[in-house]
C-alpha positions as CSV (number, residue, x, y, z in Angstrom):
1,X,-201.4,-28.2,-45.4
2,X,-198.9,-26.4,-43.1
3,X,-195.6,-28.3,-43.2
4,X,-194.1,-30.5,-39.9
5,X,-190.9,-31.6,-40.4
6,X,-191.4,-34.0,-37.2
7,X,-192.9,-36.4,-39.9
8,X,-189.4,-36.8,-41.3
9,X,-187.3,-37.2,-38.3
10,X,-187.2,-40.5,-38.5
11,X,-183.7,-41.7,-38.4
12,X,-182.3,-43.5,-41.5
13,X,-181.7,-47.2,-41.2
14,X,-179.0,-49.3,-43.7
15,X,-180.7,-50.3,-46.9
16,X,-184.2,-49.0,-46.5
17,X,-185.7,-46.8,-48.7
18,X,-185.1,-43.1,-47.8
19,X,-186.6,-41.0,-50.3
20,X,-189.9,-39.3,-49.2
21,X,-191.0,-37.1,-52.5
22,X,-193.8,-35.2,-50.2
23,X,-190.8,-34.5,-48.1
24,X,-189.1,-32.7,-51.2
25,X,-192.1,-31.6,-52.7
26,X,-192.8,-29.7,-49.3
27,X,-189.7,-28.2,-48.5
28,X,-189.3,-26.7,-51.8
29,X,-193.0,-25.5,-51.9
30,X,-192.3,-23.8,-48.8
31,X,-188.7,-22.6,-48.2
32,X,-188.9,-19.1,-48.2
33,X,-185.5,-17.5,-50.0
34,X,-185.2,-13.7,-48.9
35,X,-182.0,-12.2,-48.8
36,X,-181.0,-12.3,-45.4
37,X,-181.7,-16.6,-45.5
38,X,-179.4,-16.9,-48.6
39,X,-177.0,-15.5,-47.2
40,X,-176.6,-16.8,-44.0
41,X,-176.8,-20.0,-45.8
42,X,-173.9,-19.5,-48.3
43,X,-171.8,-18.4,-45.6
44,X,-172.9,-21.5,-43.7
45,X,-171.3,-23.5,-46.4
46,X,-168.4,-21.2,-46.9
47,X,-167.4,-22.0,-42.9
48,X,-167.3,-25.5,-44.5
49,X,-171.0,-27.3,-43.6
50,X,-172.8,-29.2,-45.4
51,X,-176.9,-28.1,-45.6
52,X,-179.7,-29.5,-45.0
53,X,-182.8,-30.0,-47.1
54,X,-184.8,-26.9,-46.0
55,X,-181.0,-25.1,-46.3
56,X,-181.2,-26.2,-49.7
57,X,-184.8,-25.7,-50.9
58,X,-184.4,-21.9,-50.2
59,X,-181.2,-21.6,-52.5
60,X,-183.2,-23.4,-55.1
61,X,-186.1,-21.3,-54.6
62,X,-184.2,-18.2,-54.6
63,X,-185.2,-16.4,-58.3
64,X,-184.0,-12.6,-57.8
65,X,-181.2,-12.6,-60.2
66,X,-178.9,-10.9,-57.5
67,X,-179.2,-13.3,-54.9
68,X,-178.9,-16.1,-57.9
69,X,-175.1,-14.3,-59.0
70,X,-174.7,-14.4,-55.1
71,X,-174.9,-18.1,-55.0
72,X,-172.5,-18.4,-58.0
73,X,-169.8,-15.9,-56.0
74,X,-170.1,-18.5,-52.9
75,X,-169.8,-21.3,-54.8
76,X,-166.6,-20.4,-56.4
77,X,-165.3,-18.5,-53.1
78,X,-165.6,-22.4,-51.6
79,X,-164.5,-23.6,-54.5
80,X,-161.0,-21.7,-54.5
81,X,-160.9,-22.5,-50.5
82,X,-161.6,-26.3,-50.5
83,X,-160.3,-27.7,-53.9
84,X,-157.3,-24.4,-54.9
85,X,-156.9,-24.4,-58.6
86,X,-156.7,-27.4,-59.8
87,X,-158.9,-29.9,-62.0
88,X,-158.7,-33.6,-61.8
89,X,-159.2,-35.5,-65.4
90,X,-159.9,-38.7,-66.3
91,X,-161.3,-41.0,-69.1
92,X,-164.1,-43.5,-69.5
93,X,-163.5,-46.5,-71.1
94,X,-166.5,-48.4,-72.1
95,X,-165.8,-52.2,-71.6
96,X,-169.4,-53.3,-72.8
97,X,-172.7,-52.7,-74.3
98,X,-174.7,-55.5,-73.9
99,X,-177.6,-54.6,-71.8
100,X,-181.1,-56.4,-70.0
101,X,-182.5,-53.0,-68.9
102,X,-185.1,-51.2,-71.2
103,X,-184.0,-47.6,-70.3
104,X,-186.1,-44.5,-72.6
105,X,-183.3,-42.8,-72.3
106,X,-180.2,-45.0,-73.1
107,X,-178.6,-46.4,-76.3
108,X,-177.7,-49.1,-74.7
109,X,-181.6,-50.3,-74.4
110,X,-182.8,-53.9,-75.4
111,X,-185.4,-52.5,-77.8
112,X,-183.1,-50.5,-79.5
113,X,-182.2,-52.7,-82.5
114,X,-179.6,-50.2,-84.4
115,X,-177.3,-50.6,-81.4
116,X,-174.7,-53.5,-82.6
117,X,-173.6,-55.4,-78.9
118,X,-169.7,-55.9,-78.3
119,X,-168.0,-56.3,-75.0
120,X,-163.9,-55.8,-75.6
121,X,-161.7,-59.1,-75.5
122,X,-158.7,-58.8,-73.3
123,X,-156.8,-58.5,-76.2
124,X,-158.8,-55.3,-77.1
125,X,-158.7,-53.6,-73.1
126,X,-155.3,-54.0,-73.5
127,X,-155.2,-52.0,-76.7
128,X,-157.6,-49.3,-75.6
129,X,-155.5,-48.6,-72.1
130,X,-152.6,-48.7,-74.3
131,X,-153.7,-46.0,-76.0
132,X,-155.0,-44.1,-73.3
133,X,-151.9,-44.1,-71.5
134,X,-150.0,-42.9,-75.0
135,X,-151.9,-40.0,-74.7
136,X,-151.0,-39.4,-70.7
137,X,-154.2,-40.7,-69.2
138,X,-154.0,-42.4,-65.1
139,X,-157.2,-42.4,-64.5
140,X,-159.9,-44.7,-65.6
141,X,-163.7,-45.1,-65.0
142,X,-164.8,-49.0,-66.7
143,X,-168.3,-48.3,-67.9
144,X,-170.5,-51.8,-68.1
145,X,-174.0,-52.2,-69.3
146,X,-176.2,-54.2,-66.9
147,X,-176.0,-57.9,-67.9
148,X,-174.8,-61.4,-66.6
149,X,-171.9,-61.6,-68.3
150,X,-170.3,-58.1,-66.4
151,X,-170.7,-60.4,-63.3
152,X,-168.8,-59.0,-60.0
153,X,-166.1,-61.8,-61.1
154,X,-165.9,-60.6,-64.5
155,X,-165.5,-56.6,-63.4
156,X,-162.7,-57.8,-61.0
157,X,-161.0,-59.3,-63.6
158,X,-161.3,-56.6,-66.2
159,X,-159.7,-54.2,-62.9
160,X,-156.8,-55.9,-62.4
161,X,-156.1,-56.4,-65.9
162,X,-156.3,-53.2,-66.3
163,X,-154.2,-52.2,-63.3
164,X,-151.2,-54.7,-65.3
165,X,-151.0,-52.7,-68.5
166,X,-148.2,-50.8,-68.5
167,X,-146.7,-49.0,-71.5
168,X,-143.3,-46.8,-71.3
169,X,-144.1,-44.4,-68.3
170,X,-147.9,-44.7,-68.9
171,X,-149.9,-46.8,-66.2
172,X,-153.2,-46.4,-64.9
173,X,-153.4,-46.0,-60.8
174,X,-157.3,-45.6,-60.7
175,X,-159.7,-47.9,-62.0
176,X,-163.1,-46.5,-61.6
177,X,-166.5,-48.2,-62.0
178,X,-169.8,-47.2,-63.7
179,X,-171.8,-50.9,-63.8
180,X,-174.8,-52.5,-62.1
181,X,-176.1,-52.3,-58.5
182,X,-174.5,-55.8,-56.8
183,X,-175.3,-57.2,-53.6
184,X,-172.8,-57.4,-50.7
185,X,-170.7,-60.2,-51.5
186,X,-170.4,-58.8,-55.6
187,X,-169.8,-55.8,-54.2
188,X,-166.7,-57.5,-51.9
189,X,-165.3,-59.2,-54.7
190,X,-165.0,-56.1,-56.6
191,X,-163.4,-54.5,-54.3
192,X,-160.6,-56.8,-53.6
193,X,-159.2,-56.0,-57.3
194,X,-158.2,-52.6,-56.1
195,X,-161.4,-50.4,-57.8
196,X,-161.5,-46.4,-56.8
197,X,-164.6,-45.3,-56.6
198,X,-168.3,-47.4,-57.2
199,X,-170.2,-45.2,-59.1
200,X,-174.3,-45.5,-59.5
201,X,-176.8,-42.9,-60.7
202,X,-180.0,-43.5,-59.7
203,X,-181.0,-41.6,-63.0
204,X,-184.1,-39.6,-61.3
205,X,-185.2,-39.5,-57.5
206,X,-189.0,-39.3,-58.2
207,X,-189.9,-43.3,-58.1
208,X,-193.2,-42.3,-60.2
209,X,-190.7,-40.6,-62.7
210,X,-188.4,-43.4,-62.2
211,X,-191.6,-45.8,-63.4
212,X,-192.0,-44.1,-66.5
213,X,-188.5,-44.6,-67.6
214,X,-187.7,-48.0,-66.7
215,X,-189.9,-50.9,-68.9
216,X,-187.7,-54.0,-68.2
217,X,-184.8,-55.7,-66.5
218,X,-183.5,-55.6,-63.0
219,X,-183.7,-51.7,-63.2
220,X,-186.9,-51.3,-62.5
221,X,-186.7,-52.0,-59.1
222,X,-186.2,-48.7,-57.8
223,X,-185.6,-49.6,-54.1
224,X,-182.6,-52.1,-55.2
225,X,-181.3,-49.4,-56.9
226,X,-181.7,-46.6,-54.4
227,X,-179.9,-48.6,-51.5
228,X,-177.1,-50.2,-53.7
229,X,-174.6,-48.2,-52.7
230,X,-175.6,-48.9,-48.8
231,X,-174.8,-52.6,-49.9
232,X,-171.6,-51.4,-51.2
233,X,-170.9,-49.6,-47.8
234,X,-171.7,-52.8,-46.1
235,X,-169.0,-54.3,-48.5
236,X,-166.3,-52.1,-46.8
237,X,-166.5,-50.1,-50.1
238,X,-166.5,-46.5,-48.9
239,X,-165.6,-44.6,-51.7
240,X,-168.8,-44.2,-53.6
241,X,-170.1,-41.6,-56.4
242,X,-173.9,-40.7,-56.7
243,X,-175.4,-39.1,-59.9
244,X,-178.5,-38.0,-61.4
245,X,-179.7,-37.6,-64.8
246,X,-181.0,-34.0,-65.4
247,X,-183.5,-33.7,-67.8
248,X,-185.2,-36.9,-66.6
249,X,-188.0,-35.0,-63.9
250,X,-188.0,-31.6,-62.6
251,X,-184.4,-30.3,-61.6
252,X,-184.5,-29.1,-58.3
253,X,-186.2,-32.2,-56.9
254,X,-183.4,-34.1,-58.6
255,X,-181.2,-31.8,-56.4
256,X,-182.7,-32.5,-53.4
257,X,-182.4,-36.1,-54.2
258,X,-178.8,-36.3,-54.1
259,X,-178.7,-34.0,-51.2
260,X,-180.9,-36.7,-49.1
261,X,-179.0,-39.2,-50.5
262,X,-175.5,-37.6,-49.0
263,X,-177.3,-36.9,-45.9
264,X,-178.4,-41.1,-45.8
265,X,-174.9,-41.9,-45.9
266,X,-173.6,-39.6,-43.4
267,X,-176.5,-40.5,-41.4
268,X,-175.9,-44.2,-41.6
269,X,-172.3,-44.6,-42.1
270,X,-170.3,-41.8,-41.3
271,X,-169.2,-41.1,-44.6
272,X,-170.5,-39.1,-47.6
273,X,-170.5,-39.7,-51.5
274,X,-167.0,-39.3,-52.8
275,X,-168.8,-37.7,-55.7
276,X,-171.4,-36.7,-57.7
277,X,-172.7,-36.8,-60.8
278,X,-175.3,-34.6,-62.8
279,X,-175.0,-35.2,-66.6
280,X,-177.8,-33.8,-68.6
281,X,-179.7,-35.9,-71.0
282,X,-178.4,-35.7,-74.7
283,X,-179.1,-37.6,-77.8
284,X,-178.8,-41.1,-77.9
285,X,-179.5,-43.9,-80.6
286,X,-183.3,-44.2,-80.6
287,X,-184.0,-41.7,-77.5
288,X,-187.0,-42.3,-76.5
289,X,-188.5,-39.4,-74.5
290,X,-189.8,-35.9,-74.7
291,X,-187.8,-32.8,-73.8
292,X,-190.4,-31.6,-70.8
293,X,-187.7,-31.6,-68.3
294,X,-184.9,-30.6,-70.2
295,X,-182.3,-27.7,-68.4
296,X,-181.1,-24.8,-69.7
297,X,-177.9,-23.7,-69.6
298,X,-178.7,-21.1,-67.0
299,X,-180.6,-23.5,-64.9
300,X,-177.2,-26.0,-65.2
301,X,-175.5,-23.9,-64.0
302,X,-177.3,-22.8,-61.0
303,X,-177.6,-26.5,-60.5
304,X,-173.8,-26.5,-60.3
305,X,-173.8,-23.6,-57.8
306,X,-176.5,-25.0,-55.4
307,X,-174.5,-28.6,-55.3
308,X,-171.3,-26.6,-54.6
309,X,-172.5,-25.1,-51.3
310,X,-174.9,-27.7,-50.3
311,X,-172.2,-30.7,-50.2
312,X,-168.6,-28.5,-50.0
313,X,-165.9,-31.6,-49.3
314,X,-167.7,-33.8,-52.1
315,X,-166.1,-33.9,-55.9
316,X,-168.4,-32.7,-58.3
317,X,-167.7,-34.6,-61.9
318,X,-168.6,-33.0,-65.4
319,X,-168.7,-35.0,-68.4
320,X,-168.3,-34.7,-71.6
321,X,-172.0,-34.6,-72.7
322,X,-171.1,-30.5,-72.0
323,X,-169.8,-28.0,-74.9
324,X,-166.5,-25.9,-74.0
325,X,-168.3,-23.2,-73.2
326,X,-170.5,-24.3,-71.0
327,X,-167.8,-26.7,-68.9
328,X,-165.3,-23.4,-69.1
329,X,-168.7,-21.4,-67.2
330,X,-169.3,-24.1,-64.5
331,X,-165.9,-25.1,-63.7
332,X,-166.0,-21.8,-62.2
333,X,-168.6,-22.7,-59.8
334,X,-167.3,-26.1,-58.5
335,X,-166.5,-28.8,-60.9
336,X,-163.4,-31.0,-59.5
337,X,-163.4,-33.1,-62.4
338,X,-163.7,-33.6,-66.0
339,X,-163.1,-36.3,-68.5
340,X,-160.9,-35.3,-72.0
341,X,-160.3,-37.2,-74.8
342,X,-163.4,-39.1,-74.1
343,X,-164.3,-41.4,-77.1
344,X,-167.8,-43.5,-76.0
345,X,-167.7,-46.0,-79.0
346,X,-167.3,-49.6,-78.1
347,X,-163.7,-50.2,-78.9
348,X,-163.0,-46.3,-79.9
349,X,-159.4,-45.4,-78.5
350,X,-157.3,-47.4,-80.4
351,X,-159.1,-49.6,-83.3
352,X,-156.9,-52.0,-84.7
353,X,-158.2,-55.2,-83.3
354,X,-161.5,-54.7,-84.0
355,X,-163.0,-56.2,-86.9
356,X,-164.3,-53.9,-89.7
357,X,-168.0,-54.4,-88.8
358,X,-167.2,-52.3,-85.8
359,X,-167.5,-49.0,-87.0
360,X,-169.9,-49.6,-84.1
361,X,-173.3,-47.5,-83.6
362,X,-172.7,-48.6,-79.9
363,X,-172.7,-45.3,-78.1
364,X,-174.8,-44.6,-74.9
365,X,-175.4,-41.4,-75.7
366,X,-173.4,-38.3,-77.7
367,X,-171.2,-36.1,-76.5
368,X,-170.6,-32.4,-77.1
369,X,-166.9,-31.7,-76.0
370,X,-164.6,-34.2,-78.6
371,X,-161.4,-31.8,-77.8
372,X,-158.3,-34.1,-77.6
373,X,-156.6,-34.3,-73.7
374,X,-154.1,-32.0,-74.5
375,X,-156.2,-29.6,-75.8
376,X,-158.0,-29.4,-72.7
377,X,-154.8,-29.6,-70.6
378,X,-154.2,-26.8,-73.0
379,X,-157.0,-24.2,-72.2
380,X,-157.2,-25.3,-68.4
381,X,-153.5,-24.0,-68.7
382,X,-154.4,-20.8,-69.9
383,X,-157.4,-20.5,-67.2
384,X,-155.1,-20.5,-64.2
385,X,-156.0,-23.7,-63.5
386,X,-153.4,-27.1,-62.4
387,X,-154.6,-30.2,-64.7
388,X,-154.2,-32.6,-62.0
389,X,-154.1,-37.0,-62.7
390,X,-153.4,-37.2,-58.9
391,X,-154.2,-40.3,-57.5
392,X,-152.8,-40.2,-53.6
393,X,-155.4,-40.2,-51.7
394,X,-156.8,-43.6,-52.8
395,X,-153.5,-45.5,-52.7
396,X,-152.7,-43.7,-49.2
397,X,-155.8,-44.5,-48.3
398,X,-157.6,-41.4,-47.3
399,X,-161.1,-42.6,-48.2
400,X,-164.0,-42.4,-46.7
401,X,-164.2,-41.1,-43.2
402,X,-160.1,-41.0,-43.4
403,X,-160.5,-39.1,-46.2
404,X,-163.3,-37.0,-43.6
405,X,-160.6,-36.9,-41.3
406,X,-158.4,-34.5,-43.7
407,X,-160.7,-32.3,-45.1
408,X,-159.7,-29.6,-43.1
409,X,-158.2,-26.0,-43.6
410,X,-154.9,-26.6,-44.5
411,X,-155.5,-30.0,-46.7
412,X,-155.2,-28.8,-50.3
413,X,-151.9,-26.6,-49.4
414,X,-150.5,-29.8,-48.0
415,X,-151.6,-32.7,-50.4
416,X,-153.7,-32.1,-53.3
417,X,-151.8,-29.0,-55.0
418,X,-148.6,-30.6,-54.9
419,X,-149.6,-34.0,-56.1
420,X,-151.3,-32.3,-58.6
421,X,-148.0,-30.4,-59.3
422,X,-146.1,-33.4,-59.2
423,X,-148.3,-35.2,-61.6
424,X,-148.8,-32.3,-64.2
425,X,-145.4,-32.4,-64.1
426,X,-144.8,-35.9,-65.0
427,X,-147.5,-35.0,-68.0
428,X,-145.2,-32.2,-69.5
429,X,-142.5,-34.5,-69.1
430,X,-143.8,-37.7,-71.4
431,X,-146.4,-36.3,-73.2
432,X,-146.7,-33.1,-73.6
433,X,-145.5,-30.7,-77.1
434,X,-142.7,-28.0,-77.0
435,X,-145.6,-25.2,-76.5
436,X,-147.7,-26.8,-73.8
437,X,-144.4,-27.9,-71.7
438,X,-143.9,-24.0,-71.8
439,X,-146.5,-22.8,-70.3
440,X,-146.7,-25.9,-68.4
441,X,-143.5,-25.5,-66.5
442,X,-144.5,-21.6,-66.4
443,X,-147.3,-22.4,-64.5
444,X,-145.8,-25.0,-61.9
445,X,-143.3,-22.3,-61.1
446,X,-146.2,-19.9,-60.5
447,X,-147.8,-22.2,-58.2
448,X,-144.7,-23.0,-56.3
449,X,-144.5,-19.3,-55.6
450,X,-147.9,-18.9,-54.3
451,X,-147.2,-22.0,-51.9
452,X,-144.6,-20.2,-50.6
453,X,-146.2,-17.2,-49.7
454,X,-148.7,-19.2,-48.1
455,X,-146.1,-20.7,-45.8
456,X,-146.0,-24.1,-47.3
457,X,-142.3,-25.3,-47.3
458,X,-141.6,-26.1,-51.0
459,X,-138.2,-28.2,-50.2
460,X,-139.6,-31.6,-50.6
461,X,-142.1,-30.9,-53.7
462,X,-139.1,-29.3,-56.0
463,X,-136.8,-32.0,-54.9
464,X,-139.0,-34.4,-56.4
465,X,-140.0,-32.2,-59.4
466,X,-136.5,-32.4,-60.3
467,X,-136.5,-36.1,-59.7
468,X,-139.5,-36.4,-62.2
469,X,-137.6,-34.4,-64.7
470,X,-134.4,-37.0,-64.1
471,X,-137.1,-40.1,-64.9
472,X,-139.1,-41.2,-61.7
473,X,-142.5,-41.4,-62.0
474,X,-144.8,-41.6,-58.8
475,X,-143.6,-39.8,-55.9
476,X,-146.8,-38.7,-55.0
477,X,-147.5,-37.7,-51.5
């Protein structure tokens, strides 16, 4: 059947489902990807636009090894152009295991019986951010498992405790979310405690594949899930992340997906994801599926590649569930952040209010990269790169179509690689040993140096490096 794209030009409306699978499944069985279309499309996104489906289907199609290498030199040409050199981190901190949803691919599952439930006290949030901030963490993402008790009420409250914990210079300025889909009014609740970003995955894109995956609880209902974050949009929330779970149904479809999903919101409300999210299955307690749609690490990091140029102004997140090797590879290619020091156990970063039972079998799934902070700080160092805790633009508030507003040539010189600067240096300051604040403070100096031959007046920033070094903490611009 010859393809007509007039059957999808529709225009999106708020929360109704916008994921057409024969749409996908056309475009990619007909994009065509010869050289001269692969190119034009890279440089597309180089001038700084985002692609459409059809844009995209031929980059995924594209299998001549040159063009494929080609894809990966864009991505990290608009890498280096839209995000510089440096590499936001954060940490997730898992508030809660208990769980309704019967997910094959999740520890957290109701039929998994090995899994022992535990949702942290107060008592025992405030000893895991504690311990967090000791080791020079500022930025948090609160991972929930889908039950009544992590109401909208209880996530608020969990935020702002969080927000309150403040231990010698350490403090955490962005409180993330990783939790259930709400409707609009849970949705406004949460977001009067002061959250970041409301993340969702929709886990896989296909709603047959989504069938097979999903045996019980609320999270079966694809369609509630698919158009949460349009209720979180509604709720004035316009800092979202979207994710899928590779390994789930075929990869490139699950690209696509997130690519329609960004075009939905830009369609709808002006505003794109904030970021997104493509962890690849791993082992969990009791996994429950086959590896049939498993990626390679080749495929991965294609995947990477083809995200990179099809959304360039949205922040591309890479867990831990990646070994070293493989997050050193696809940093290259457009990663803005990573997590380090990640622990996933209930209760994991500082354990001395749990109870001995809690040598907990409570993870969601494993991870591959267990390298302390500082050891990634460390090797991201040595890459060239600036380990960034910035948090700025959320408490300026440049979000959402603000945020739009500023992603233009001359952004990174003028915001994110000094606060970057600014916070790595406030890192080398409290936390950092004798040999990393070396090569730290090497590197900062580097940077300043290529600012100024770029033209950017360095004044200001070294004034308040030096005031960093005096004490003060938080001069972020």
């Amino acid at each position: 059947m010859k393809f007509n794209p007039e059957k999808y030009s529709l225009p999106d409306n708020p929360m109704e489902v916008f994921i057409d699978p024969d749409e996908i499944w056309e475009y990619l069985k007909t994009a065509k990807a010869d050289k001269l279309a692969v190119r034009d499309i890279i440089q597309k996104s180089l001038d700084k636009q985002r692609l459409n489906l059809k844009e995209t289907a031929i980059l995924l199609n594209a299998e001549d090894p040159e063009l494929i290498e080609e894809i990966k030199e864009g991505a990290r040409e608009l890498k280096k152009r839209i995000y510089g050199n440096r590499i936001v981190l954060f940490a997730p901190l898992y508030i809660g295991n208990k769980c309704i949803n019967n997910c094959l691919y999740c520890g957290f599952r109701t039929s998994n019986k090995e899994s022992i439930r535990h949702t942290l006290s107060d008592q025992e949030i405030i000893d895991q951010v504690e311990a967090l901030e000791d080791n020079g963490q500022k930025r948090l993402i609160l991972v929930y498992g889908e039950h009544p008790l992590y109401s909208p009420e209880y996530i608020a409250h969990t935020v702002r405790l969080v927000y309150g914990i403040k231990k010698d210079n350490g403090e955490i300025r962005r409180v993330n979310i990783n939790a259930a889909p709400l409707d609009i009014e849970g949705f406004r609740t949460v977001k009067q405690a002061g959250i970041g970003t409301y993340q969702i995955f929709q886990e896989t894109y296909n709603p047959e594949a989504y069938s097979w995956y999903h045996k019980g609880g609320k999270k079966m209902d694809y369609a509630w899930r698919l158009t949460s974050l349009d209720r979180a949009q509604e709720a004035s929330i316009d800092d979202v992340g979207l994710g899928a779970l590779i390994g789930l149904y075929d990869w490139k479809f699950e690209v696509m997906g997130l690519v329609r999903h960004t075009n939905h919101l830009e369609a709808v409300y002006n505003v794109g994801p904030h970021t997104l999210s493509f962890p690849r299955i791993k082992n969990a307690s009791g996994l429950a599926i086959t590896d049939k749609y498993f990626v390679n690490d080749s495929d991965f990091t294609r995947l990477v590649a083809i995200l990179r140029l099809a959304v360039p102004y949205t922040g591309m997140i890479l867990t831990a569930r990646e070994n070293p090797k493989v997050r050193d590879e696809v940093i290259k290619y457009g990663i803005s952040q990573i997590d380090g020091g990640t622990k996933l156990e209930i209760g994991a970063y500082a354990k001395k209010s749990l109870n001995e039972k809690q040598d907990l079998n409570a993870e969601q799934f494993e991870i591959e990269d267990s390298r302390s902070l500082e050891e990634i700080i460390d090797e991201l160092t040595d890459m060239g790169y600036i380990p960034s805790f910035c948090t700025s633009c959320y408490r300026k508030g440049r979000t959402g179509e603000h945020f739009m507003e500023f992603s233009v040539p001359g952004f990174i010189k003028k915001f994110c690689t000094p606060n970057a600067i600014l916070t790595y240096a406030e890192y080398l300051c409290d936390y950092a040993s004798p040999e990393l604040q070396k090569k730290g403070w090497a590197k900062i100096y580097e940077e300043l140096k290529t600012l100024e031959m770029d033209g950017y007046n360095t004044q200001n920033l070294i004034s308040r490096i030096e005031r960093v070094k005096q004490g003060e903490r938080d001069l972020h611009l």
